[in-house]
C-alpha positions, 0 to 999 in steps of 0.5 A: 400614499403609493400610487397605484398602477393601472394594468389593462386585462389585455395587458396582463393576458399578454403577458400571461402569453408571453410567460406560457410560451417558453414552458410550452417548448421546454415541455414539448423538447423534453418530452420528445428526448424521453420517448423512444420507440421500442422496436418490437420483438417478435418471435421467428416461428420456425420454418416448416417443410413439406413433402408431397404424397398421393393418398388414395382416399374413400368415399368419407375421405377416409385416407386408404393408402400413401404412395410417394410422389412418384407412384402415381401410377400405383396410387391410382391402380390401388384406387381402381381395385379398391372401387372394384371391390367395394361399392363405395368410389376411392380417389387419388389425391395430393397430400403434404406432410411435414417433414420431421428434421433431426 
């Protein structure tokens, strides 16, 4: 008869360990090599210009008029006669449009 070898339970569970721990590393070594991050691709959105303008407004802001930035003063004469004529106030207010480039 073969005699029988007698293997604790801590043994085993030793080597148990033992085996695991060097799969562990190469798993984690190859997992790491596969991903890569991904720089992402954002869209640019394009630039937008403004320009400034005075608008003479009514009283549902409602706009009456448009003057370029450097007729205030017209802006606001305009405002004057309109409220004048009307019973309803007008006011002068900035306003930025966007530029249409060609």
């Amino acid at each position: 008869m073969m005699a029988r070898k007698t293997v604790s339970i801590k043994g085993k569970r030793a080597e148990a360990d033992a085996a695991a721990k060097p799969k562990k590393k190469k798993k984690k070594a190859v997992a790491s090599t596969t991903k890569t991050k991904r720089k992402s691709r954002k869209k640019v959105a394009p630039e937008v210009r403004l320009k400034a303008f005075w608008g003479v407004f009514n009283q549902s802001l409602k706009r009456v008029a448009l003057y370029e930035y450097s007729q205030r003063r017209q802006a606001d004469k305009k405002a004057e006669e309109l409220q004048e004529k009307q019973t309803s106030p007008h006011f002068v207010q900035l306003v930025k449009e966007v530029i249409q480039e060609e």
